[in-house]
Backbone as CSV, one residue per row, in Angstrom:
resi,resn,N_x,N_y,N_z,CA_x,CA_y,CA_z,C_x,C_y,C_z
1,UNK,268.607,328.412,135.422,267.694,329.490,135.813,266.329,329.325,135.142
2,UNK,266.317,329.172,134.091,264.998,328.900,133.348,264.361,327.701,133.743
3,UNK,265.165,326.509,133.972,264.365,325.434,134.423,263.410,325.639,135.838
4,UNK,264.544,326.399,136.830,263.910,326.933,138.384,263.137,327.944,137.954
5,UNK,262.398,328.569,137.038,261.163,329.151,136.578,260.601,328.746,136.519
6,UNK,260.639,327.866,135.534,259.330,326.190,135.043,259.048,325.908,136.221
7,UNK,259.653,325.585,137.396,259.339,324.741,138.337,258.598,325.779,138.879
8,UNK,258.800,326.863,139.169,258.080,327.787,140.353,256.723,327.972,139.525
9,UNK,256.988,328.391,138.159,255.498,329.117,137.712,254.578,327.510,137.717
10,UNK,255.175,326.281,137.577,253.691,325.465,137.744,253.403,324.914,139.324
11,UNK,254.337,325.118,140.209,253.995,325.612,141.860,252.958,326.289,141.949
12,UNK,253.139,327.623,141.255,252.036,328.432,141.348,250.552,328.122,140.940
13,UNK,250.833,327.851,139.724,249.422,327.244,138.712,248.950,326.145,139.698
14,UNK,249.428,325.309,140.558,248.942,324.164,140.632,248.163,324.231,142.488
15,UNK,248.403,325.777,142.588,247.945,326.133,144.073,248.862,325.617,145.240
16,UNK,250.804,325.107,144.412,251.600,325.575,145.625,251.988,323.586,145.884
17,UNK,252.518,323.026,145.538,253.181,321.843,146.274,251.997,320.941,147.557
18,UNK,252.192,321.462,148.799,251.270,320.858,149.899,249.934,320.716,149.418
19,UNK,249.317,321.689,148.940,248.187,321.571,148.225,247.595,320.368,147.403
20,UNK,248.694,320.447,146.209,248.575,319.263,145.514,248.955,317.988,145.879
21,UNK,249.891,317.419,146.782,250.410,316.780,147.647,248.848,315.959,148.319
22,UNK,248.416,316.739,149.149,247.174,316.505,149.693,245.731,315.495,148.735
23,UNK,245.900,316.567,147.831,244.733,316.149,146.905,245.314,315.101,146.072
24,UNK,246.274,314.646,145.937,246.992,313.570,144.979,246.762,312.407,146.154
25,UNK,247.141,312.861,147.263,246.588,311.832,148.838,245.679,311.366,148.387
26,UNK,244.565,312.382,148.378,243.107,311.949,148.332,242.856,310.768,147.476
27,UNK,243.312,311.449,146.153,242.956,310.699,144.835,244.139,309.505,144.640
28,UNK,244.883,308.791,145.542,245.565,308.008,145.258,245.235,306.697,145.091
29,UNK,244.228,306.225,145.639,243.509,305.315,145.474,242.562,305.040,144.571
30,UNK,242.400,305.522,143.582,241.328,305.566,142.359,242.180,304.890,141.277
31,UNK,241.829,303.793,140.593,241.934,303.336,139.550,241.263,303.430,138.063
32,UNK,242.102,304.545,137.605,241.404,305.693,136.744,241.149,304.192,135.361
33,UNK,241.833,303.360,135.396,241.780,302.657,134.050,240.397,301.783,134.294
34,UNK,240.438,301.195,135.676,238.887,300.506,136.110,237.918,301.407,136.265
35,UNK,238.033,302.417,136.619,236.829,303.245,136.293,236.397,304.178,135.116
36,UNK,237.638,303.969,134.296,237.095,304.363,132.539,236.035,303.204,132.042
37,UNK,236.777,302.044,132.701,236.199,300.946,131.546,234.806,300.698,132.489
38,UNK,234.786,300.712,133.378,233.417,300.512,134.033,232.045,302.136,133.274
39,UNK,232.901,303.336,133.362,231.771,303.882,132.755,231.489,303.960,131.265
40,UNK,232.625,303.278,130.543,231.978,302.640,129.311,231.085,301.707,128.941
41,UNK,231.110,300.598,130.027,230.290,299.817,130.357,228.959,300.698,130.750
42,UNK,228.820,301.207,131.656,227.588,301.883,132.089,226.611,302.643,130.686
43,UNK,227.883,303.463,129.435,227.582,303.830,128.458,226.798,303.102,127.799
44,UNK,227.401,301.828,127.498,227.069,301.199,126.846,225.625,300.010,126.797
45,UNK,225.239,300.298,128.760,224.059,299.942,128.963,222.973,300.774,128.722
46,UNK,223.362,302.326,129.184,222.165,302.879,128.545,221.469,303.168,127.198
47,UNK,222.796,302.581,126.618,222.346,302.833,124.806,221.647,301.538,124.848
48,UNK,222.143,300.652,124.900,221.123,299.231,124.861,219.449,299.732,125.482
49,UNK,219.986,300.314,126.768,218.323,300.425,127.489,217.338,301.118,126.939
50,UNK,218.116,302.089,126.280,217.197,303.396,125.782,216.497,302.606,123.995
51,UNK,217.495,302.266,123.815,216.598,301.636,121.995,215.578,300.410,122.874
52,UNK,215.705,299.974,123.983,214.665,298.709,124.270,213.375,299.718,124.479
53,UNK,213.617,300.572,125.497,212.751,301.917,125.614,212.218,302.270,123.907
54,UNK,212.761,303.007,123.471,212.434,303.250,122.156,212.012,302.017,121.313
55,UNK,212.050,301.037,121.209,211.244,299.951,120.670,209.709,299.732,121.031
56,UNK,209.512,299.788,122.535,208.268,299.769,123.053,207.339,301.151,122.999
57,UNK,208.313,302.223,122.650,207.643,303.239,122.689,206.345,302.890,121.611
58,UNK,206.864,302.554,120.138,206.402,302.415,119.203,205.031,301.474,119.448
59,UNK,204.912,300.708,120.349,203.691,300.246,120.596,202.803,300.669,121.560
60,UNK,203.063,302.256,121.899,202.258,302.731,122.708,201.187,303.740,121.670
61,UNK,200.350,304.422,122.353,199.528,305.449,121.413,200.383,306.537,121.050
62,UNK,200.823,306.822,122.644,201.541,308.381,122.333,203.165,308.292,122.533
63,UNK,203.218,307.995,121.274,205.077,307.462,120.442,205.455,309.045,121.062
64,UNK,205.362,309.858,120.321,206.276,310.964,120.745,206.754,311.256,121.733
65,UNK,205.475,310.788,122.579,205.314,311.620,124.144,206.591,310.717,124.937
66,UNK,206.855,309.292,124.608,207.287,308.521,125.085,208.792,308.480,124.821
67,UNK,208.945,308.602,123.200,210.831,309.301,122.900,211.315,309.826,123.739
68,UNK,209.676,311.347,123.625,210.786,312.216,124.572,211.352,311.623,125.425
69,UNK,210.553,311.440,126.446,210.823,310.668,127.950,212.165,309.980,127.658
70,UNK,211.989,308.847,127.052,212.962,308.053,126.795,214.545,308.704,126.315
71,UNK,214.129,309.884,125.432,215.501,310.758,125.153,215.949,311.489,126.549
72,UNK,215.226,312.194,127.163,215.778,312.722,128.498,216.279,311.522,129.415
73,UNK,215.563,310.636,129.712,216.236,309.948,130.379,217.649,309.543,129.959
74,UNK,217.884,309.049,128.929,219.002,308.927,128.475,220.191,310.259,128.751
75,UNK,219.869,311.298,128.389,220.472,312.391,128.260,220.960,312.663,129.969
76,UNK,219.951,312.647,131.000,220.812,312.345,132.426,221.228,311.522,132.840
77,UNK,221.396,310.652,132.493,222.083,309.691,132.566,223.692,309.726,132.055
78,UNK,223.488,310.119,130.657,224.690,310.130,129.940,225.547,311.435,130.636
79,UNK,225.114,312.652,130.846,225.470,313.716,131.823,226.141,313.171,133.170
80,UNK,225.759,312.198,133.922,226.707,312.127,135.023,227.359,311.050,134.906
81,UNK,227.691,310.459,133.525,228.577,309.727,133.123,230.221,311.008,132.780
82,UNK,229.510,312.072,132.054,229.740,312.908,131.639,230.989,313.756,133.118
83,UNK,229.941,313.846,133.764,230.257,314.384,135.165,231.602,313.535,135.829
84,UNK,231.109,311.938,136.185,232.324,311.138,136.834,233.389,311.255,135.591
85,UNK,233.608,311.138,134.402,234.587,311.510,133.551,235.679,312.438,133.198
86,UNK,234.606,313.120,133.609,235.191,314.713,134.243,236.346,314.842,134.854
87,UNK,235.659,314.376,136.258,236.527,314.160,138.012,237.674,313.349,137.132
88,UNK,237.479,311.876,137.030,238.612,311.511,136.433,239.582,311.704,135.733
89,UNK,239.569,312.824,134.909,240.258,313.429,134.340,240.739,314.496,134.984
90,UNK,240.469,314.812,135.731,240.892,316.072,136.773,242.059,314.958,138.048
91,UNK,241.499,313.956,138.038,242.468,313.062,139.200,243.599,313.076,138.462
92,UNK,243.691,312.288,136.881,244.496,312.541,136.082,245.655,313.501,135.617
93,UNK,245.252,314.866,135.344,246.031,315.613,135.455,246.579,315.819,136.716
94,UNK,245.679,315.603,137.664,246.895,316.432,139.042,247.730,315.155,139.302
95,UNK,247.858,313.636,139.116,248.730,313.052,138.889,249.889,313.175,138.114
96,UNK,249.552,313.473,136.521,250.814,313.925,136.032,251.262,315.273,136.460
97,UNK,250.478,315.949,137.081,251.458,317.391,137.430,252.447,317.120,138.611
98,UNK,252.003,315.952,139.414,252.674,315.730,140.908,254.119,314.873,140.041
99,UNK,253.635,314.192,139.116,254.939,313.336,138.685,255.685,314.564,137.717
100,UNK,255.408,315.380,137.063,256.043,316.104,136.364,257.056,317.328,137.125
101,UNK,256.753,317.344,138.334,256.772,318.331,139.312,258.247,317.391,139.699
102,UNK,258.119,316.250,140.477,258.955,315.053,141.311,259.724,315.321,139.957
103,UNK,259.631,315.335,138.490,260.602,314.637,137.725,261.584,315.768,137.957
104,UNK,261.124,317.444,137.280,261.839,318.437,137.755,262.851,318.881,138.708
105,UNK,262.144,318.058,140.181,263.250,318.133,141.257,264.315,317.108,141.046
106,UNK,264.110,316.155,140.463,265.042,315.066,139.833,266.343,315.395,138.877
107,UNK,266.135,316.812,138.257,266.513,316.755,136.949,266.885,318.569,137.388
108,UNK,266.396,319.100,138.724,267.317,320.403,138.355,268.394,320.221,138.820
109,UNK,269.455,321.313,138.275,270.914,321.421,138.206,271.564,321.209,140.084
110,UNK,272.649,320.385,140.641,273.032,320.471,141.898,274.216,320.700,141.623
111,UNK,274.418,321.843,142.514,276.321,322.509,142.410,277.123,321.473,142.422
112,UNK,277.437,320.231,142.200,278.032,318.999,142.208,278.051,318.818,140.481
113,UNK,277.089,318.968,139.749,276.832,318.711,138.554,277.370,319.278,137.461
114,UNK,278.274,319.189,136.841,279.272,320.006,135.665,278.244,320.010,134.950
115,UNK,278.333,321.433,133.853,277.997,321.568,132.966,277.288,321.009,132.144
116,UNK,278.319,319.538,131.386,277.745,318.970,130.427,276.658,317.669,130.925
117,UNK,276.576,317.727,132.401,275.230,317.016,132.943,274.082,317.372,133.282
118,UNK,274.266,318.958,133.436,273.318,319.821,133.667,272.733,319.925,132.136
119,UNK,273.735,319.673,130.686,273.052,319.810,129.404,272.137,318.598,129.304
120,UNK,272.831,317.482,129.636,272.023,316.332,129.075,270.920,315.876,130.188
121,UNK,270.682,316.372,131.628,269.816,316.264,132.110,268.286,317.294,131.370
122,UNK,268.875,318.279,131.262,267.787,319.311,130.376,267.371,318.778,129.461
123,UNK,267.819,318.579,128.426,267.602,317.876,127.058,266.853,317.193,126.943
124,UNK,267.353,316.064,128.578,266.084,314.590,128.537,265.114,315.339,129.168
125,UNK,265.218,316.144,129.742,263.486,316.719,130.229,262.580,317.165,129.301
126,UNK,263.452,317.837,128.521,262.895,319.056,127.545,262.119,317.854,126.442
127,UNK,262.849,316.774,126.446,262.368,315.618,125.128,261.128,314.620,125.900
128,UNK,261.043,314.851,127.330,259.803,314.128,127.762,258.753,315.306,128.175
129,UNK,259.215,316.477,128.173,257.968,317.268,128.309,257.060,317.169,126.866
130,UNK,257.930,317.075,125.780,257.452,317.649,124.491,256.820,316.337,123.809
131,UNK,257.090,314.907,124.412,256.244,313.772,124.330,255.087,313.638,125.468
132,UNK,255.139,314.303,126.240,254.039,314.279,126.783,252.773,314.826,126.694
133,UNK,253.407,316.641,125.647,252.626,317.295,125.180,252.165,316.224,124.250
134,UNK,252.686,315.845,123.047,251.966,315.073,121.855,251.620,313.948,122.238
135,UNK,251.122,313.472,123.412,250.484,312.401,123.668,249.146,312.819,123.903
136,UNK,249.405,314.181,125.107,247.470,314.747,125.110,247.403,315.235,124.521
137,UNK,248.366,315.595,123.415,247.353,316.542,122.052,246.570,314.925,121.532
138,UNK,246.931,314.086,121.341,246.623,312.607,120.685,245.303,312.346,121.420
139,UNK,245.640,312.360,122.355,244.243,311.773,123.322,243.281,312.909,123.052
140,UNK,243.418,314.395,123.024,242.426,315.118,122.613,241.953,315.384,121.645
141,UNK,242.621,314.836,120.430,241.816,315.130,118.971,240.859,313.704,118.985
142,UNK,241.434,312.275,119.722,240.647,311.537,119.556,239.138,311.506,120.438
143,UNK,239.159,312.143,121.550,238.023,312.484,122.212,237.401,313.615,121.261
144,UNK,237.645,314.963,120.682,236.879,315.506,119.866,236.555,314.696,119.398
145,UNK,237.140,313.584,118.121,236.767,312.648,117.189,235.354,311.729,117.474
146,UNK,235.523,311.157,118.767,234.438,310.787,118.757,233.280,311.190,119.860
147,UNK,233.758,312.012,120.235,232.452,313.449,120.127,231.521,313.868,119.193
148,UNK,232.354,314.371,118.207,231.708,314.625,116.934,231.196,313.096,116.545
149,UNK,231.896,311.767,116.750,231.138,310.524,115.889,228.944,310.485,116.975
150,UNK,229.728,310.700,117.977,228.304,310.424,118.533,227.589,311.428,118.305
151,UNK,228.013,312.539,118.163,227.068,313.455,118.321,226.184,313.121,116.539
152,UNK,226.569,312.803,115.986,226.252,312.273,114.571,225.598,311.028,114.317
153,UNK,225.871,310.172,115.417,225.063,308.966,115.363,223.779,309.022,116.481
154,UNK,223.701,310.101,117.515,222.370,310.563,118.080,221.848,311.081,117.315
155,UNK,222.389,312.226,116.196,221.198,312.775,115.277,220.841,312.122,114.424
156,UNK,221.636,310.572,113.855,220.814,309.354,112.954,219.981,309.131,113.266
157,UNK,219.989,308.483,115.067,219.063,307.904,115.454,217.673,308.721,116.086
158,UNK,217.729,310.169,116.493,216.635,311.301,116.213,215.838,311.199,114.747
159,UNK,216.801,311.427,113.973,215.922,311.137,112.657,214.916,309.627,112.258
160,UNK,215.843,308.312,112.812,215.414,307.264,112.616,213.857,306.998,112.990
161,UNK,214.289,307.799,114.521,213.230,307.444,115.789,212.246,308.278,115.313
162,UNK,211.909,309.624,114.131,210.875,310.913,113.849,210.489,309.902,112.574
163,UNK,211.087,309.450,111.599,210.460,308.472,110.790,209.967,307.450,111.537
164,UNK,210.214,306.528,112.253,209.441,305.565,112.433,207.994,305.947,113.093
165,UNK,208.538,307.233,114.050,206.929,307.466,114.783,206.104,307.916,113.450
166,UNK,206.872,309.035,112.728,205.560,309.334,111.503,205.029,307.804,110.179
167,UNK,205.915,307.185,110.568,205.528,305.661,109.714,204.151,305.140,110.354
168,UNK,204.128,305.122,112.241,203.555,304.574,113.089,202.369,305.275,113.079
169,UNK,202.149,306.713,112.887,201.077,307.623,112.886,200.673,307.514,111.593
170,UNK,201.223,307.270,110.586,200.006,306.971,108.961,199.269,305.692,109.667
171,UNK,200.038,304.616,109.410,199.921,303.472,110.004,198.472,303.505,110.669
172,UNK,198.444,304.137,111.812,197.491,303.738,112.431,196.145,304.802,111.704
173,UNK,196.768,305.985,110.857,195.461,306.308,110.445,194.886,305.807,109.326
174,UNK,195.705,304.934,108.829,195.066,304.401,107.487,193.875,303.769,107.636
175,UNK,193.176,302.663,108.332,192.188,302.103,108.715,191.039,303.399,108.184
176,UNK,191.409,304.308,109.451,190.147,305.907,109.353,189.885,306.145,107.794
177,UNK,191.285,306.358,106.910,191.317,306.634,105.425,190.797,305.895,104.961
178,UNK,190.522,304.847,105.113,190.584,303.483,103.803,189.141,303.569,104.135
179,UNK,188.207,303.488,105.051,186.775,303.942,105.584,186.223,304.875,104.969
180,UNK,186.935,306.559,105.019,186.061,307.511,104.719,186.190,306.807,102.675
181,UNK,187.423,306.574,102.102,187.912,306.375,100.834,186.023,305.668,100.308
182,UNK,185.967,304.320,100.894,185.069,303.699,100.761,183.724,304.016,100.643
183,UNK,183.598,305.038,101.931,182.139,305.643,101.852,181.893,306.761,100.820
184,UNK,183.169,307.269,100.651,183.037,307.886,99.372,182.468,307.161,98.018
185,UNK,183.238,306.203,97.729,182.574,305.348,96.252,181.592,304.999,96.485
186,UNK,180.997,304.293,97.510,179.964,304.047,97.992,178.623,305.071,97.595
187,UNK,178.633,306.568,97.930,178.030,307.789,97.583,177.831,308.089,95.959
188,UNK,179.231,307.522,95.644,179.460,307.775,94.142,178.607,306.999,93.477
189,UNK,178.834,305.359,93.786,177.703,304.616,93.163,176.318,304.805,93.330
190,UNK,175.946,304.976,94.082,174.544,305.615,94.709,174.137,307.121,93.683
191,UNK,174.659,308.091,93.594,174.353,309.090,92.574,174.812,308.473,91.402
192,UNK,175.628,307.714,90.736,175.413,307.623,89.538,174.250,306.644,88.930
193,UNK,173.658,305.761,90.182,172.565,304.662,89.903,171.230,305.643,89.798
194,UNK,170.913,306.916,90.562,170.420,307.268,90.139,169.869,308.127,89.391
195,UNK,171.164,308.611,88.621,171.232,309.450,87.850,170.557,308.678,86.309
196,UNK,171.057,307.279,86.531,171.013,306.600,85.004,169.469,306.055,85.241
197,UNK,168.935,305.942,86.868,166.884,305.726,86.808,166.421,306.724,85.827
198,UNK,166.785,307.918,86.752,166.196,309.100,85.643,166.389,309.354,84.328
199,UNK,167.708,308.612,84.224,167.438,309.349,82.500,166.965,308.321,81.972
200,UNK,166.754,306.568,82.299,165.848,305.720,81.482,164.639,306.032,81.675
201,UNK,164.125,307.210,82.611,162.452,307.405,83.395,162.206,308.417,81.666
202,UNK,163.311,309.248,81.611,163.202,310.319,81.051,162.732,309.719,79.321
203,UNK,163.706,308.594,78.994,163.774,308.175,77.389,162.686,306.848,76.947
204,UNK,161.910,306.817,78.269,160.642,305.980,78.189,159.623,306.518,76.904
205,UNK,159.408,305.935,75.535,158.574,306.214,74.968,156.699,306.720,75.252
206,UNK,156.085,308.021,74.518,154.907,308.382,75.237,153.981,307.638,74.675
207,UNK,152.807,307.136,75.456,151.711,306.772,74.825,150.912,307.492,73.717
208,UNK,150.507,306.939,72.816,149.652,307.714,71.261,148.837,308.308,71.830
209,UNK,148.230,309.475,71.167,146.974,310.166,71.862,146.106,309.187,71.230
210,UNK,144.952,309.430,72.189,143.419,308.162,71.286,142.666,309.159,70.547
211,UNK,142.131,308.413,69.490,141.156,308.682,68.083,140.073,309.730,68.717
212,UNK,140.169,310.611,67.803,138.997,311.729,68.280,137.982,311.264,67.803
213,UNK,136.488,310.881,68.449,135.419,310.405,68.193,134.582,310.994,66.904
214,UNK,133.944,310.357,66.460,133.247,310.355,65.059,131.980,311.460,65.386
215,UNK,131.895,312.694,64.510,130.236,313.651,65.079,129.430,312.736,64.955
């Protein structure tokens, strides 16, 4: 009785047998393992593309203006990577629900079936439902995992990419600095040269007064 529960309440959840039937049709032809590894591949081009982007940025005037760009682009990109990953994972589950569903009808009790086959058919269900649970708990702490790794190695490389542009912006103003620096001493020598005319003008000995004439 409890097992013919299980079976009906994920009938229900799953919008009913024909339903899923249909859409498992659809999606039967997708090769979820060639199209993981192909959009890792795709991943893995836009990270290459985007630091070639971000390399050249640095030799433009307006570095910032150009990150940005270069960060959004990346960011839609990575989004409908995001998106087809998605779907795939949605093909995914309604695969194992269609096989988990088939295993059920496999494995509920037939008035032919004594007792102690009806135990050990349960048992083995009950021991592959509960490995199946700890397999996507497995697969989902490791997708958090490196969720959190990227999301940590985009904010390295945010930081990397805000130092190098502010490296790139001294950089180019130093020339301006090292100019005004110059014309400064320049000024300096100039008032102190003639500060030291005047005071040798000043410590110039006076001529004697001349002899007052004889009555």
């Amino acid at each position: 009785m409890k097992l013919r529960t299980l079976f009906l309440s994920l009938l229900l959840a799953l919008g009913a047998l024909p339903g899923m039937a249909q859409t498992a049709a659809a999606d039967g032809n997708v090769d979820l393992a060639a199209e993981r590894a192909r959009l890792t591949a795709e991943r893995a081009a836009i990270e290459a593309r985007t630091q070639k982007e971000q390399a050249a940025c640095y030799q433009k005037f307006a570095v910032e203006d150009c990150l940005i760009d270069s960060r959004r682009k990346r960011r839609t990109q990575e989004d409908d990577i995001k998106r087809q990953e998605a779907a795939l994972s949605d093909i995914d589950r309604k695969r194992r629900a269609a096989a988990q569903l088939k295993r059920l009808e496999e494995a509920a009790p037939r008035p032919q079936d004594d007792p102690a086959q009806r135990e050990r058919a349960q048992a083995a269900q009950q021991g592959r439902e509960q490995r199946a649970a700890d397999h996507a708990k497995t697969r989902e702490d490791a997708a958090a995992e490196a969720a959190v790794n990227r999301q940590r190695f985009e904010a390295k490389q945010r930081a990397q990419a805000e130092e190098q542009a502010k490296a790139a912006r001294t950089q180019a103003a130093a020339p301006e600095a090292r100019a005004r620096y110059e014309r400064k001493l320049e000024k300096a020598k100039e008032h102190r040269e003639a500060r030291e005319r005047s005071n040798a003008e000043r410590a110039k000995p006076r001529s004697p007064a001349l002899p007052t004439p004889p009555p």
